[in-house]
DRENTILUM-370306 format. One record per residue (C-alpha): residue number from 1; residue in one letter; x, y, z. Coordinates in nm, 3 decimals. Layout:
<lumros>
pos:code:xx:yy:zz
NUM:A:X:Y:Z
...
</lumros>
This chain:
<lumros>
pos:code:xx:yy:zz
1:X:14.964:2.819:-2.408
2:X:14.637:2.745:-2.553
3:X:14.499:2.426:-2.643
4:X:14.613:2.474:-3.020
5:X:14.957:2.505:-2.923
6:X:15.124:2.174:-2.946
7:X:15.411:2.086:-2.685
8:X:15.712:1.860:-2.811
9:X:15.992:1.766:-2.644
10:X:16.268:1.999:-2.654
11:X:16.560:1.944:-2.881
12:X:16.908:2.136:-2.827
13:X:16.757:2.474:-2.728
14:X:16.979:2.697:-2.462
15:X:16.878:2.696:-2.115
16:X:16.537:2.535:-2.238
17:X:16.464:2.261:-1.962
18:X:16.145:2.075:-1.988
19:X:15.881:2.128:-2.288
20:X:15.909:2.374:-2.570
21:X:15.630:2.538:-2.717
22:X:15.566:2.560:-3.140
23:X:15.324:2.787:-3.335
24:X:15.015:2.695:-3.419
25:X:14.960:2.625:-3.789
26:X:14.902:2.948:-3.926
27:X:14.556:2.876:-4.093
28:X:14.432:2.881:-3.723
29:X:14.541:3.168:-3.553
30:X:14.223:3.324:-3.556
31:X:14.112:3.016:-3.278
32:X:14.478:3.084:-3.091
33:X:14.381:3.482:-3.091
34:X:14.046:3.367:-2.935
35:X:14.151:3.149:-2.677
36:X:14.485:3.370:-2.561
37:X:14.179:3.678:-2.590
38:X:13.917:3.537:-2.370
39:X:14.043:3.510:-2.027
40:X:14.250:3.861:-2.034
41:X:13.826:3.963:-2.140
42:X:13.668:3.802:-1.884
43:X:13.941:3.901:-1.616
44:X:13.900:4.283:-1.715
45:X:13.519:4.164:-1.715
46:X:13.552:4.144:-1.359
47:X:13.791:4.408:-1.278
48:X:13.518:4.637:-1.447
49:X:13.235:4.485:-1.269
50:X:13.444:4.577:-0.942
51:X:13.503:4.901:-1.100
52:X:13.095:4.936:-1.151
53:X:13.033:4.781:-0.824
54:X:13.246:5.028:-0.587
55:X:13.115:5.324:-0.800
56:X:12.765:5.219:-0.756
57:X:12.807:5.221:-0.417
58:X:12.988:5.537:-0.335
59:X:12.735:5.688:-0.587
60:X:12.497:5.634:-0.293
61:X:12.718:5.883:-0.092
62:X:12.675:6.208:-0.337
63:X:12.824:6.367:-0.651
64:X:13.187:6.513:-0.397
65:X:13.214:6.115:-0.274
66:X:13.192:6.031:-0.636
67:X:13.445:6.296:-0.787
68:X:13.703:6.246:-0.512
69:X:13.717:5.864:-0.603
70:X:13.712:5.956:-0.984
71:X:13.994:6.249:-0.943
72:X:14.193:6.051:-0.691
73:X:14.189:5.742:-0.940
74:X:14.286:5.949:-1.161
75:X:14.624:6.051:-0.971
76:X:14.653:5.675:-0.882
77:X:14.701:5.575:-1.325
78:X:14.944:5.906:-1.388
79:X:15.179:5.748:-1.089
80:X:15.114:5.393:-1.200
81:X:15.315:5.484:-1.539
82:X:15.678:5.367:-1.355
83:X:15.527:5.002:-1.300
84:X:15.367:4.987:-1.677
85:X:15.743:5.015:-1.825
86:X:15.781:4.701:-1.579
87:X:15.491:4.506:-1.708
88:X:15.542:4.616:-2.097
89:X:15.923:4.508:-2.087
90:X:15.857:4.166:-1.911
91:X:15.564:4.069:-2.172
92:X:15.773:4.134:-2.464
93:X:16.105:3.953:-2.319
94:X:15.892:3.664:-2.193
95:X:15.714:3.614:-2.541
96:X:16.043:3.619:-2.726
97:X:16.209:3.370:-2.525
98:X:15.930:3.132:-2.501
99:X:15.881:3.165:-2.867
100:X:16.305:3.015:-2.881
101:X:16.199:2.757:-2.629
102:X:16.420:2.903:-2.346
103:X:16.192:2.866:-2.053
104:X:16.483:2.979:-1.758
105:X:16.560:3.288:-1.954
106:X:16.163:3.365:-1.933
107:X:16.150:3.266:-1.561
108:X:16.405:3.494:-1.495
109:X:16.279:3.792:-1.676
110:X:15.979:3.710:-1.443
111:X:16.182:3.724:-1.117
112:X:16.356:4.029:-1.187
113:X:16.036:4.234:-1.323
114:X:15.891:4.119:-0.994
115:X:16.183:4.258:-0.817
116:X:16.176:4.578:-0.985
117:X:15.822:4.661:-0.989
118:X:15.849:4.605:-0.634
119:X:16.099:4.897:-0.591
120:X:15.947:5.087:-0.872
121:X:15.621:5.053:-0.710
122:X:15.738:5.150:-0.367
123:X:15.955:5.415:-0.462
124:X:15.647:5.626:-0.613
125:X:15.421:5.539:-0.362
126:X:15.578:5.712:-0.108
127:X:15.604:6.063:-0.238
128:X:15.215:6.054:-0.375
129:X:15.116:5.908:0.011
130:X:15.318:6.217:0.182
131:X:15.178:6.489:-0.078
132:X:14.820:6.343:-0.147
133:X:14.647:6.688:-0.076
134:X:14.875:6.937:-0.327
135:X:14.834:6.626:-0.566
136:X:14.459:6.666:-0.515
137:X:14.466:7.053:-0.564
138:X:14.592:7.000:-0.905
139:X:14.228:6.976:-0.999
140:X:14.127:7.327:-0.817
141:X:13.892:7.103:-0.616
142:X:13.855:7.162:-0.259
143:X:13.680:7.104:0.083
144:X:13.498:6.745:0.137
145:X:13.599:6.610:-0.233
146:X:13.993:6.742:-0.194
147:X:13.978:6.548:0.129
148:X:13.810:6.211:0.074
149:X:14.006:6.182:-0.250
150:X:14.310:6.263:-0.071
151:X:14.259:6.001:0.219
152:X:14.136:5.693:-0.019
153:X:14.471:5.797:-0.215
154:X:14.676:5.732:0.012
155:X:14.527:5.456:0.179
156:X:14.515:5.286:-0.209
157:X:14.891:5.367:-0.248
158:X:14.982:5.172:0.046
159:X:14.892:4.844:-0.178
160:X:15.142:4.947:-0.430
161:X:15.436:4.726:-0.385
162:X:15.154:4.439:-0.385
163:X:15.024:4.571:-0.726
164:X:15.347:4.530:-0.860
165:X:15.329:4.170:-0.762
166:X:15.006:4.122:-0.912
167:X:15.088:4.282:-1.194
168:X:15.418:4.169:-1.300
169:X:15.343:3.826:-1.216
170:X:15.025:3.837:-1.466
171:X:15.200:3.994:-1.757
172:X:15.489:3.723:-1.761
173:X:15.211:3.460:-1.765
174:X:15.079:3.657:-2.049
175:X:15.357:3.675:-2.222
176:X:15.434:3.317:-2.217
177:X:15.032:3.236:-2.295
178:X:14.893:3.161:-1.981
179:X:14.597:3.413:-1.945
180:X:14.426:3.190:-1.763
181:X:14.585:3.203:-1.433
182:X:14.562:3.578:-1.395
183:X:14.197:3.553:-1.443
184:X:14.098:3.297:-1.200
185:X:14.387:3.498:-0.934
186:X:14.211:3.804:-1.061
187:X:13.814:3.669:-1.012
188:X:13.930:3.585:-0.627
189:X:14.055:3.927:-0.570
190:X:13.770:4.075:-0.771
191:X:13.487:3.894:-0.574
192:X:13.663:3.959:-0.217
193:X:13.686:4.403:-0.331
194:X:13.328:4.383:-0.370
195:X:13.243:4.211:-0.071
196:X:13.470:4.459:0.137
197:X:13.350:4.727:-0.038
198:X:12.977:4.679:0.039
199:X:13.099:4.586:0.419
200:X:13.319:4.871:0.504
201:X:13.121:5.155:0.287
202:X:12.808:5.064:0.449
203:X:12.908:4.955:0.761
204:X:12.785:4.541:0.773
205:X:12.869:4.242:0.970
206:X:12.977:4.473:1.295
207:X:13.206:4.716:1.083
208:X:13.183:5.092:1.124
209:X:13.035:5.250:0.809
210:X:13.337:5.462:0.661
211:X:13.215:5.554:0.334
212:X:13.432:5.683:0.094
213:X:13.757:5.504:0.337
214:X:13.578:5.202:0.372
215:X:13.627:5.197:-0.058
216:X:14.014:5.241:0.021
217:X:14.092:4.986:0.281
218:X:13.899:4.747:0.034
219:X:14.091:4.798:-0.236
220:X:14.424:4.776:0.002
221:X:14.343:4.457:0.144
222:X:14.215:4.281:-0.166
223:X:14.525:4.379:-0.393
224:X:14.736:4.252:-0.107
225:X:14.587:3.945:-0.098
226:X:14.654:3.945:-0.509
227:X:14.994:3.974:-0.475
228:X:15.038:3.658:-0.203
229:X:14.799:3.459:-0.412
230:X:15.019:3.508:-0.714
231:X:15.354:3.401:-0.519
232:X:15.190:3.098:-0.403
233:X:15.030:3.003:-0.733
234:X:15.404:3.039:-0.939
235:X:15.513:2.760:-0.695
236:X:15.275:2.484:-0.830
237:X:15.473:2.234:-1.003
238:X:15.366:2.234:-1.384
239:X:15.313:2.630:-1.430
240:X:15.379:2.756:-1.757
241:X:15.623:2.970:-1.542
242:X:15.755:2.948:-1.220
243:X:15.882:3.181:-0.928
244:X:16.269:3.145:-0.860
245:X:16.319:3.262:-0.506
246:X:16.665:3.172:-0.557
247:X:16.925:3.440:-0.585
248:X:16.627:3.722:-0.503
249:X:16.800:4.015:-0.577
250:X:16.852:4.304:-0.824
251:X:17.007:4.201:-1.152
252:X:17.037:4.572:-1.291
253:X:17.188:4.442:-1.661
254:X:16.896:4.245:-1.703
255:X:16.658:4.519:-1.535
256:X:16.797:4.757:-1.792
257:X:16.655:4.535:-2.078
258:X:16.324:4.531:-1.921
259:X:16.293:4.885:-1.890
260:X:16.474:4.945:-2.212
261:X:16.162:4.817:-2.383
262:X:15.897:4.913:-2.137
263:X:16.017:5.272:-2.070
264:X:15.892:5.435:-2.414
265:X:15.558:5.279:-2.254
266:X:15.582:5.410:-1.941
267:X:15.693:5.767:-2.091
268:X:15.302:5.717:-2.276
269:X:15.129:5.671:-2.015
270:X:15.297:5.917:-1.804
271:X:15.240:6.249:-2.039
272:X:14.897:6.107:-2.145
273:X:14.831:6.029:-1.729
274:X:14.965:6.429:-1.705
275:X:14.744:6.531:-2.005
276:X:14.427:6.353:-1.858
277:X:14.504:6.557:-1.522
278:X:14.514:6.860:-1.741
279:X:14.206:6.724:-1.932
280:X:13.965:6.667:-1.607
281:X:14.094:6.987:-1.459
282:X:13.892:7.165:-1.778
283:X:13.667:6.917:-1.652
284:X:13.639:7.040:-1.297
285:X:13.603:7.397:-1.415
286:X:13.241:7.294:-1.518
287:X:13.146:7.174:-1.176
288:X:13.109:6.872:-0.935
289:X:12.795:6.715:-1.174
290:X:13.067:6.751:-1.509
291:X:13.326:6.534:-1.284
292:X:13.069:6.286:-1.151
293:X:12.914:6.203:-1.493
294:X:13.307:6.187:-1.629
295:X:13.412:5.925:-1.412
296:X:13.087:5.742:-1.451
297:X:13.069:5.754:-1.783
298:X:13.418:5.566:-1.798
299:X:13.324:5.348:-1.544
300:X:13.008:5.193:-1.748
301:X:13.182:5.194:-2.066
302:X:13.513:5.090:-1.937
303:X:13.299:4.722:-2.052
304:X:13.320:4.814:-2.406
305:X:13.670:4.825:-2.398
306:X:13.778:4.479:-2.285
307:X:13.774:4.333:-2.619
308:X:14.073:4.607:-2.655
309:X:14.245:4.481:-2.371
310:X:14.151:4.093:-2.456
311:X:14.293:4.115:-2.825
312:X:14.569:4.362:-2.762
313:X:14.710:4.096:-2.497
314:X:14.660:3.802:-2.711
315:X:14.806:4.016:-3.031
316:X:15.145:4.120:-2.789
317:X:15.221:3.742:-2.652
318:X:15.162:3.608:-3.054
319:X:15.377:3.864:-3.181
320:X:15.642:3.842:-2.927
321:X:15.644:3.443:-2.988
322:X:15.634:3.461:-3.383
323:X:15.973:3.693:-3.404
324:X:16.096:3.480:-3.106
325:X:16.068:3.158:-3.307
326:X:16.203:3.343:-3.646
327:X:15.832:3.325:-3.842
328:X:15.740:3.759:-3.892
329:X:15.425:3.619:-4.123
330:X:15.316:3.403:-3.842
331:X:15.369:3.767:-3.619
332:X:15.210:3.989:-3.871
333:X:14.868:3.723:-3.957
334:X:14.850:3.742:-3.559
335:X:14.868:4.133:-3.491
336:X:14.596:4.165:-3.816
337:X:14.377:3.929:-3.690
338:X:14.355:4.079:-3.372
339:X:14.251:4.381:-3.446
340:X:13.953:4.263:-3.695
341:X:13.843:4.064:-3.414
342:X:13.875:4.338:-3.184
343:X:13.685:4.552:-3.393
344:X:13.363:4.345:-3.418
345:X:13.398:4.337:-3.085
346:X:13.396:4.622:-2.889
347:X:13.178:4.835:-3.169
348:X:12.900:4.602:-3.083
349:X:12.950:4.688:-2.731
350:X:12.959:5.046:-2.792
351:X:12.601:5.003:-2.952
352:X:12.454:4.823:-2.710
353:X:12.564:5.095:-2.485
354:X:12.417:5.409:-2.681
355:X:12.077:5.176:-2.703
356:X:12.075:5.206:-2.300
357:X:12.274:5.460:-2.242
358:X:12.021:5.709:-2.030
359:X:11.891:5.336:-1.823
360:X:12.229:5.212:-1.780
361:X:12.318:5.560:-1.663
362:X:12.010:5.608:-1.416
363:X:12.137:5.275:-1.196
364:X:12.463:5.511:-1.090
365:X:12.308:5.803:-0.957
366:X:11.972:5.965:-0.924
367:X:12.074:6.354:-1.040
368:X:11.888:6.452:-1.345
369:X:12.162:6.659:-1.471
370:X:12.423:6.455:-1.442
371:X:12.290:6.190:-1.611
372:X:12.216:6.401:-1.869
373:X:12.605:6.489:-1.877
374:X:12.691:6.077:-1.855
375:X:12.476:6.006:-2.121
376:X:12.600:6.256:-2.398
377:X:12.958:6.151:-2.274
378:X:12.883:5.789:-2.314
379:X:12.768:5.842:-2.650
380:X:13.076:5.990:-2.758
381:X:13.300:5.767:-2.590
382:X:13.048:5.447:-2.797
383:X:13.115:5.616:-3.081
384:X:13.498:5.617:-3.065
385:X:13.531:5.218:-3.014
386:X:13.598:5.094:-3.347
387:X:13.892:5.351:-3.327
388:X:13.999:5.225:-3.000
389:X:14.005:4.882:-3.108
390:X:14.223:4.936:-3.394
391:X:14.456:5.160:-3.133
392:X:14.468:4.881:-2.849
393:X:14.504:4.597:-3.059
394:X:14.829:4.768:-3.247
395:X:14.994:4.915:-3.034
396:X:14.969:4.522:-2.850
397:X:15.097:4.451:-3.170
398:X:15.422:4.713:-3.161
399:X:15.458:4.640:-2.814
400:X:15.488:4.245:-2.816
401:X:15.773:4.330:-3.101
402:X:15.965:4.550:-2.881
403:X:15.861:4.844:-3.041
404:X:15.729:5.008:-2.774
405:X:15.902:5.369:-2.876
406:X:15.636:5.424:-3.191
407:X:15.317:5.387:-3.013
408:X:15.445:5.647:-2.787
409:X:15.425:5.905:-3.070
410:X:15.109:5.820:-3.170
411:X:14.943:5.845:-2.858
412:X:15.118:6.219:-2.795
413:X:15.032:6.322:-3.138
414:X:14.630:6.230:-3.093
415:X:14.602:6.317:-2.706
416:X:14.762:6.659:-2.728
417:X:14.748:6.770:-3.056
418:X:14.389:6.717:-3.058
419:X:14.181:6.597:-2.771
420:X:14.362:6.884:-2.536
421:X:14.408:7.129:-2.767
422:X:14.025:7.096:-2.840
423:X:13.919:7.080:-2.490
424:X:14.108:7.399:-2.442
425:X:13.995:7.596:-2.733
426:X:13.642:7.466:-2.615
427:X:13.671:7.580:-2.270
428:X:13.826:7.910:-2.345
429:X:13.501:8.045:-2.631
430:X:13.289:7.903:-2.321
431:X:13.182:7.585:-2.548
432:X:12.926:7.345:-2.366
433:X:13.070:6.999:-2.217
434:X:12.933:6.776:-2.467
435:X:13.154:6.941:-2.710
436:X:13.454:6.857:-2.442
437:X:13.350:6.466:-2.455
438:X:13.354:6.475:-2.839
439:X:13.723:6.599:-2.861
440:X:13.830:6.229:-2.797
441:X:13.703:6.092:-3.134
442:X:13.952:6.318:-3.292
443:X:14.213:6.181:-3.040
444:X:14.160:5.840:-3.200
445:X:14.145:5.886:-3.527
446:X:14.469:6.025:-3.527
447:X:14.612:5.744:-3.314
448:X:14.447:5.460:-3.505
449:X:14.588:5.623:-3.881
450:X:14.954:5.666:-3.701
451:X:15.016:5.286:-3.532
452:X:14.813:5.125:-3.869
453:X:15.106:5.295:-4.083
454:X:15.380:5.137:-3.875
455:X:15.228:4.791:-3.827
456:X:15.180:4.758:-4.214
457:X:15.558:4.913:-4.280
458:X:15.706:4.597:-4.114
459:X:16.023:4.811:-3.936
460:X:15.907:4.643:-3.586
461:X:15.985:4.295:-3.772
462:X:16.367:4.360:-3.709
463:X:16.342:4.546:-3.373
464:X:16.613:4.308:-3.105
465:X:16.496:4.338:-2.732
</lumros>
């Protein structure tokens, strides 16, 4: 935990051993919402920065190099959706039962999401690595782009039992307020993608140039080395949380909980993975400059949204703990705090970004027209981040409860009852692209009016995970 939680010794709790963990007094949880928030910012900080690093270097290779990254990175978050019921179930059991000062229950929540997101992991990666060129098709592109993107896909997939390491590993830290850990793990995986990147795209220190592969094998070695570092960094004495190796195997009753809560998550971002394949395939009916500017667009603003990610992490682990120690107005000042925050946040960011939009969009590529295309796309997407604050932050909120089924039908209703039904009513009169780009500000207006109602209705107060 932060600095403002206080540890006592531990007094007749269950399976407890060690310290327990109490609330912060409640007159401070905007300072406890800061310092859980920070790290989980800076990490995505530097995941973006990798994000806008890789991008600006296989933007040196052409508009195809950049749309078969874009589409196949797109494949790589629809198939990702298994592992995110993983991650969402382990940071909600984790919170809960660190919030009742039962530390072995949490550690082994963390060993079996570990083992599962292993097999989750590997069991979808092998289908996407074996079909990788229908999968690309999906987005009627073809030729060079259908096969780079097909090629860095399934080199990328081959990291995905690691990923589920990494990714487990940080969510039960997460969970149980350590978000500092999975940002300095993150920063040395971060750093080393870069530096492979620019050595294997280019072709430095004695390597082969292999462009668009080069980007693959990076991002395969340096998530591999992410999930190692994580294993070895759970065995320091003194961890918030540590890795049982003990009794490694399945325990499916307990599995079952953690997907019980995660899988209404992981059925979100599934059909709203599928709808964005549906989405960028309108997209891709505009041309190769329309897909570039797309995936740089969210590449460069991808920035603005860390606040989201920051405060929707620190609102999840405070509103886990709160119901987990039996205080709902400790869980309730948290998830409302949050959000505020997060709103300041990340709507300066989006107007910093429509100030330099058309110089911040110039450093990615040097085609006029496309960034034209980024530009107008960027402005929309600035103009949506209040809305995507208040989304983020609550459904962080919802999720940290255990009430992981209701942001599920928010994010259906706003995704395809407006943004794709838009974008297809747009595409079919022949409207221009811009118009496509401004769809999503409908998308989260519904969202944000949906998860508000439930948060302030209380019902997730009583949810039992």
């Amino acid at each position: 935990m932060s600095e403002f939680l206080e540890e006592v010794p531990e007094v007749g709790a269950e399976g407890g051993g060690g310290v327990a963990i109490t609330l912060p007094p409640i007159e401070r949880i905007r300072f406890e919402v800061w310092a859980l928030a920070w790290p989980v910012i800076l990490s995505f900080g530097l995941d973006s920065i990798l994000g806008l690093s890789s991008m600006l270097m296989v933007g040196r290779l052409g508009a195809d190099a950049v749309g078969a990254v874009g589409l196949a990175t797109q494949i790589l978050g629809a198939v990702r959706a298994g592992i995110a019921a993983v991650g969402t179930g382990t940071i909600a059991l984790v919170a809960r039962y660190m919030g009742a000062n039962d530390r072995d229950s949490a550690e082994e929540v963390l060993k079996q999401s570990v083992v599962f997101g292993v097999l989750v992991s590997t069991i979808i990666a092998i289908p996407v690595i074996i079909f990788a060129h229908p999968l690309m098709g999906v987005f009627q592109v073809h030729g060079r782009m259908a096969d780079m993107g097909a090629r860095y896909l399934q080199v990328v997939m081959l990291s995905e039992p690691f990923q589920g390491i990494f990714l487990m590993c940080a969510s039960a830290l997460r969970g149980a307020g350590d978000t500092r850990t999975p940002l300095w793990i993150g920063g040395i995986i971060d750093v080393l993608a870069i530096f492979l990147n620019y050595v294997l795209i280019f072709g430095k220190c004695g390597f082969p140039a292999l462009g668009v592969d080069g980007s693959a094998v990076a991002t395969l070695l340096a998530i591999a080395f992410g999930g190692i570092l994580f294993f070895w960094a759970l065995s320091i004495p003194g961890m918030v949380l540590n890795f049982r190796w003990r009794g490694l195997w399945p325990d499916f009753s307990l599995g079952r909980r953690i997907l019980g809560v995660g899988n209404p998550a992981a059925i979100e971002q599934l059909l709203i993975q599928f709808g964005f394949v549906a989405y960028v395939g309108f997209i891709t009916r505009y041309g190769a400059k329309e897909i570039a500017a797309y995936f740089i667009g969210v590449r460069i603003l991808a920035l603005s949204f860390l606040p989201g990610f920051g405060f929707s992490a620190a609102s999840a682990t405070l509103v886990g703990q709160g119901l987990g120690a039996g205080d709902p107005k400790f869980a309730r000042k948290a998830g409302w705090e949050a959000t505020r925050m997060s709103i300041v946040l990340m709507t300066a960011m989006g107007l910093l970004f429509i100030v330099f939009a058309h110089w911040i969009a110039a450093l990615f590529i040097d085609d006029k027209q496309v960034i034209a295309y980024t530009v107008q796309f960027m402005y929309a997407l600035a103009a949506a981040q209040p809305l995507m604050a208040i989304d983020w932050t609550i459904t962080g909120a919802l999720r940290g409860a255990g009430d992981s089924q209701f942001p599920l039908y928010g994010s259906l209703a706003g995704f395809y009852g407006m943004r794709l039904f838009l974008t297809i009513l747009i595409w079919y009169h022949g409207g221009s692209i811009n118009y496509i780009w401004w769809s999503l500000l409908a998308d989260y207006i519904v969202r944000s009016i949906v998860k508000v109602w439930r948060f302030q209705t209380g019902k997730w107060e009583t949810i039992e995970v």
